[in-house]
N, C-alpha and C positions, 0 to 999 in steps of 0.2 A: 499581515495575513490577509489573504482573499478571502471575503467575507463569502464569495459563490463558493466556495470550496469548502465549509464548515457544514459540519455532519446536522449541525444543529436545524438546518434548514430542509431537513430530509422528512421524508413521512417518519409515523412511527414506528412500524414494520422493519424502515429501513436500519431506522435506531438500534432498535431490539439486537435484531439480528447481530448491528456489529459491537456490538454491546457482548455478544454473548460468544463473539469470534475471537473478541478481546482476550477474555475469560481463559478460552481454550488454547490459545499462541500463549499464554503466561505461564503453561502447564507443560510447554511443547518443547522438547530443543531440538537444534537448528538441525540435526543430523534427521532427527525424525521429520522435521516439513521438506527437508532436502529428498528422502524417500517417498514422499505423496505427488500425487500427479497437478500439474498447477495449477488447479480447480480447487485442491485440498491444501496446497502446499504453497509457492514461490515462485515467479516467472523474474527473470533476469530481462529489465529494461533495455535496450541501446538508447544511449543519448541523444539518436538524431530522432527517436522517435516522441520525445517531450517537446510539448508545444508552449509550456510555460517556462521563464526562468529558471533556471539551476542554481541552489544558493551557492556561496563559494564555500560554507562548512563541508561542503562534499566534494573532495578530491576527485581528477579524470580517471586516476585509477580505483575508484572503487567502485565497485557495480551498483545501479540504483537499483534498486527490489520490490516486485509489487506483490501485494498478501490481499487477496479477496475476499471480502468480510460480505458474503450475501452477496446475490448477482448485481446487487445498486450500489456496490463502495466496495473501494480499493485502499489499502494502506499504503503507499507508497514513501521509501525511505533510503537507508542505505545500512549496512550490517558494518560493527567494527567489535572486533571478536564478541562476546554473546549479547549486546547489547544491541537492538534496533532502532535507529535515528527516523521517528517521523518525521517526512518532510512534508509530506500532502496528503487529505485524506481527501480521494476521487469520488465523486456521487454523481449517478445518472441523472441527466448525461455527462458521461465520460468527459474531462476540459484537460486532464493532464498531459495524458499519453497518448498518440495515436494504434488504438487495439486494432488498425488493420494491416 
């Protein structure tokens, strides 16, 4: 695991936060974050836009998925029916994905 990419190195604010985003996706199913705006909900990654490694547990066809835990951390994973595979958890600044 990459040690820059561990939440643990994040302020405490940052923690909290996704601590408490955790919390609320455990309560959530996939239809209901599928109905929220990507802010509240799920953005569907393209592949050319990750700047790090893709493990090989994730197939090309299965969409990577990023879940916004507070505007400094992103969950980034892949969905296989109700179960979410973290694969990276993203903390500002941003090193997984390119968000532009």
């Amino acid at each position: 695991m990459d040690k820059k990419l561990c939440i643990s190195r994040s302020e405490k604010s940052v923690r909290s936060k996704f601590a408490q985003r955790l919390r609320e996706l455990s309560q959530t199913s996939w239809e209901q974050l599928r109905q929220l705006s990507r802010e509240k909900g799920y953005e569907t990654i393209r592949d050319e836009q990750i700047l790090v490694g893709i493990p090989e547990c994730r197939t090309p066809d299965t969409p990577i998925i990023s879940i916004r835990c507070g505007d400094k951390a992103r969950l980034i994973g892949y969905r296989n029916k109700r179960v979410f595979h973290i694969i990276w958890v993203d903390v500002s600044p941003f090193k997984v994905y390119n968000h532009g």
